[in-house]
N, C-alpha and C positions, 0 to 999 in steps of 0.2 A: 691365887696361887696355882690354879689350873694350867695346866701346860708346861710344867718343870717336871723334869725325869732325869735319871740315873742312868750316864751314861757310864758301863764299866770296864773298865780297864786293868789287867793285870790280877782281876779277881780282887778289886776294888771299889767302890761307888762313888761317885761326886754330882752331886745337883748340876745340871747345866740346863738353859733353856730350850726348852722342846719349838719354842715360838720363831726362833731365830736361827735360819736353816740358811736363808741366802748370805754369801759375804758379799761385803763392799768392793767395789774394785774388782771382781775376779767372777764370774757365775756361770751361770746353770742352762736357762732357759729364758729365750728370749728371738725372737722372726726378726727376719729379714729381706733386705730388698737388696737383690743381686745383679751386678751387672757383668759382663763378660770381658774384664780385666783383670790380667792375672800377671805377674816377675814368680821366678825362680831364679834362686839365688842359694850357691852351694855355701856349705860350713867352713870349708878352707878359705873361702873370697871374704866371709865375713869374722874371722878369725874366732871358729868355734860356734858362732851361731848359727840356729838350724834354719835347713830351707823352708821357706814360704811360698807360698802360692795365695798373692797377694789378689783379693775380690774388692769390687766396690759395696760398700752398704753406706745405710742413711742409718741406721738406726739396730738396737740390737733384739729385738721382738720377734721371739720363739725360734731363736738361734742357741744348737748345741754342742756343748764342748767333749772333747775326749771324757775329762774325767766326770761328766756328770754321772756316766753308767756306774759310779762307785760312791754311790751318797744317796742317801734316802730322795726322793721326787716330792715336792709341793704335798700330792697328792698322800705318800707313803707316810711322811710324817706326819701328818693330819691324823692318818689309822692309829700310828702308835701314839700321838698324841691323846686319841679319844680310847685307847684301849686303855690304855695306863689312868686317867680320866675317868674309864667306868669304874674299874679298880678300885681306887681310888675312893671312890663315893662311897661303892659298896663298903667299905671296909670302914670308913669314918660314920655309917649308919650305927653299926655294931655300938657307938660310943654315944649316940644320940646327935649326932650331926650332918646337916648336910652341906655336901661338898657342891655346890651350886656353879660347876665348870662349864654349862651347855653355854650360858648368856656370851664367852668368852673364845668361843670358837671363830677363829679366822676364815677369811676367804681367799678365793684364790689370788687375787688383782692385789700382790704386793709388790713390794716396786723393784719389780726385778728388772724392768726394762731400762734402768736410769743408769746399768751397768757401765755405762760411757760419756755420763752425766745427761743432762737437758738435751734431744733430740729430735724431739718434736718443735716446731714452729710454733703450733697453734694452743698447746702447751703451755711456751714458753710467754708466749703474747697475754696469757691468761693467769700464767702460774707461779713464772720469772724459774725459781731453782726449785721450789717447792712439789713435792708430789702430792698431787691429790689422794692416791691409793695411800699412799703412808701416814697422812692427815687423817684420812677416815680410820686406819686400823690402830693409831696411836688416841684417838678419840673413844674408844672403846672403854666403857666401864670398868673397873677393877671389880672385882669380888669384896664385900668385906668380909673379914673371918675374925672371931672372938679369940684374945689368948688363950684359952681354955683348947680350943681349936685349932691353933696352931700348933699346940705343943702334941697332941697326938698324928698332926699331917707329918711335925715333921721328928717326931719320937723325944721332943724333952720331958717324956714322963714317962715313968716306969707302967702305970697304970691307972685306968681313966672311968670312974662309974663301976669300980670294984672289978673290973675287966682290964687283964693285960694289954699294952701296946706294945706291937711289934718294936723292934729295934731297927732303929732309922725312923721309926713313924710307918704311917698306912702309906706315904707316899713312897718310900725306899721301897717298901713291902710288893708295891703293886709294880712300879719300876723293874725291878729285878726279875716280877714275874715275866715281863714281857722281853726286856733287854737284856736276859739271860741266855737267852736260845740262840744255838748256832754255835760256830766254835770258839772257844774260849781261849783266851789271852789276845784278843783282835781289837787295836784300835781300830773304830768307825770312825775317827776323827780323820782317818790318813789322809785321803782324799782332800778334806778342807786343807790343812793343811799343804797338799801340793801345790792347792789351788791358789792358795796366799804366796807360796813360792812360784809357781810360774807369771802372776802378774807381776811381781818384782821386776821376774828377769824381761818381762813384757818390755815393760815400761822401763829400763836400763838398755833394751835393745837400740842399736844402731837407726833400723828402717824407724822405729816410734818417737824416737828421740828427733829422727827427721822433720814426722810429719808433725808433731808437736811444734818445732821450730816453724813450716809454714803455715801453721795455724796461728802461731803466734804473731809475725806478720801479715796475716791477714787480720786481725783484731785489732792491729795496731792502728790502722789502715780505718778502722771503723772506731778510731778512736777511745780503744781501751787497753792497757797497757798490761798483761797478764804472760806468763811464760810458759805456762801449758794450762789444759781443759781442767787438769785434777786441782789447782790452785783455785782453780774457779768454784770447784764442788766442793772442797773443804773448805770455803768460809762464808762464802754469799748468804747463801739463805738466813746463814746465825744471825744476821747484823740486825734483824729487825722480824719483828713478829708475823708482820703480811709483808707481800711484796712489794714493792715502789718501784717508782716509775723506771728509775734506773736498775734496778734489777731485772725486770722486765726488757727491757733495749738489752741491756748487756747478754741476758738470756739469748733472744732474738739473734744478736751478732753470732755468737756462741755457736747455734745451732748452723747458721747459713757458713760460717767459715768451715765448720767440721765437713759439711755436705762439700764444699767445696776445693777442700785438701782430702776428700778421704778418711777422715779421722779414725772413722767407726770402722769402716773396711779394714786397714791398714792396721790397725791396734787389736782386733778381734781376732785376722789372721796371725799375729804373732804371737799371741797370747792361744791360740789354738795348736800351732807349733810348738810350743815350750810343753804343754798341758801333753800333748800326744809322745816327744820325749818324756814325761815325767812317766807315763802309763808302761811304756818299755823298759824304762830302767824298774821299775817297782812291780812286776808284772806279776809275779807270785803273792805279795802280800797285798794286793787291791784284789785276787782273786779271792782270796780268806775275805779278808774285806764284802765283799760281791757279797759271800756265804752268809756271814753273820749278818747282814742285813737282809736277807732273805729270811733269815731265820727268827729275827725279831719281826718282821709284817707277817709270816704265816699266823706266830703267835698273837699278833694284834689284831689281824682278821677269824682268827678263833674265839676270841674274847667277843669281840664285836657281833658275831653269830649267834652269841651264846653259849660257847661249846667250851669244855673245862679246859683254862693251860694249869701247866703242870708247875709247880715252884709255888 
C-alpha cells in the first residue's frame, strides 16, 4: 500500500498513486543528442499551429519540457512519497502495526526515456519493445497487509485496540498532513493534464503527422507494415510474454527509420511548442500550481528531518 496519497482538490481527498508521476506519450525528463537543424514556420502558414524550431535528436534522454517546472521531479515525489510513508508508519504503530513501506521504494531508472517508444538499437536488439527499467520496478515485491490493517490504513473502522482511527485511516491522516500545505483550492494535476493535451495536439500536428507518414515508409520498405511508431507501442510487447525474434527485427527497424526521418526530433519539438503555448495561455494558475507544490516538499522535507508539520 506504500506510495498511495491524497491528492486534494477543492478541500477534498481522493487516493491516487504517489508511484506513478511519468505519463505515457507526453513527459518530463529525458537527454538528448542535438544536431544543428532547425525550419521555422509561422502560425498563419500552418493554419493556427505554433512555430517550431524543428532540432534533430535520436533519442529523448534528459531532455526538458516547458511544463515539467509545474509538476513534482522524480526526485520531489520520491520526498513526498516517503514523507507521507513515514507518517504513515508512525501512526499505524499507535494500533500495533507495521507499515513496512522502505522494501517498496523506487528508483530513479523508470522508463521515462521510451517517451518516443523503442530508441535505442542496442536495446532493441536485446529487449525488442520491452523496458528493462520497467521489468525490474514492476518486479518489486508488494507488501502484504492483514484486513485488520487495512481497515485502519485506510479508515473502515471507527476504532482499532480500544484507540480511535483517524477518519480516512492513518493514510488520509498523514496525506493531508503533507499535501495540505500551500494554497488551497490548487489542482497539482494541471500541469499533467496539459501535458495529456499538448501531446494530442502533438501528434494531430501537420509537421508529425508528416514525419509519421516517412517513417512509415521507410518500415514499409524494411518490410513491416505499421502507420505510425505509437501503433507500434501500443501492442507489440502485449503479444507475448518475452520477446521473439520478430519483435526484436521490428524493434531494430523502428529505431533505424526514426533516426532516419527525424522522428524523435521532429515530434519532441512539436510537442515542446504546444507545451510552451499551453504555459502562456495558463500562466497564472501553473503559478498557484508552482506554489502548492513548493509547499507540499518544504512540508515533506520537514517530516523527513524530523522536524513537526503542522495538520
Amino acid at each position: 500500500m506504500g506510495g498511495q496519497y491524497m491528492q486534494l482538490k477543492e478541500g477534498q481527498a481522493v487516493i491516487i498513486s504517489g508511484r506513478c508521476r511519468a505519463v505515457s506519450l507526453v513527459s518530463m525528463a529525458a537527454a538528448f543528442s542535438l544536431a544543428s537543424c532547425s525550419a521555422q514556420e509561422s502560425d498563419d502558414a500552418r493554419g493556427g499551429e505554433p512555430e517550431v524550431e524543428i532540432v534533430r535528436r535520436v533519442n529523448a534522454s534528459g531532455l526538458t519540457f516547458p511544463l515539467d517546472s509545474y509538476r513534482s521531479s522524480p526526485a520531489d515525489g520520491r520526498a513526498l512519497d516517503q514523507a507521507i510513508d513515514m507518517l504513515t508508519a508512525k501512526c499505524m504503530r499507535k494500533y500495533g502495526f507495521h507499515y513496512g513501506f522502505e522494501s517498496q521504494l523506487v528508483s530513479d531508472d523508470l522508463p521515462e526515456t521510451r517517451l518516443y517508444g523503442v530508441t535505442d538499437e542496442s536495446d532493441a536488439r536485446r529487449y525488442g519493445y520491452r523496458n528493462p527499467a520497467a521489468r525490474r520496478q514492476s518486479s518489486r515485491p508488494e507488501a502484504r497487509t492483514s484486513k485488520d490493517e487495512d481497515a485502519v490504513l485506510l479508515g473502515q473502522v471507527k476504532e482499532q485496540r480500544g484507540i480511535k482511527v483517524p477518519k480516512g485511516g492513518c493514510l488520509r491522516q498523514s496525506s493531508r498532513k503533507i499535501l495540505s500545505n500551500g494554497p488551497r483550492n490548487v489542482d497539482v494535476r494541471l500541469a499533467e493534464n496539459l501535458i495529456l493535451e499538448a501531446s494530442s495536439q502533438a501528434q494531430d500536428d501537420s509537421r508529425v503527422r508528416a514525419v509519421f507518414n516517412r517513417w512509415s515508409s521507410c518500415m514499409k520498405r524494411k518490410g513491416f507494415v505499421y502507420k505510425t511508431p505509437i501503433n507500434v507501442m501500443e501492442g507489440e510487447a502485449a503479444n507475448s510474454k518475452e520477446p521473439t525474434t520478430h519483435e526484436k527485427n521490428l524493434a531494430i527497424a523502428d529505431v533505424r527509420c526514426k533516426k532516419k526521418v527525424n522522428v524523435v526530433g521532429i515530434w519532441s519539438s512539436v510537442e515542446m511548442a504546444y507545451q510552451e503555448k499551453a504555459v502562456e495561455d495558463n500562466a497564472a494558475a501553473l503559478s498557484e500550481v508552482k506554489e502548492k507544490l513548493k509547499g507540499q516538499l518544504s512540508a515533506a522535507n520537514a517530516t523527513l528531518s524530523g522536524r513537526a508539520v503542522n495538520g
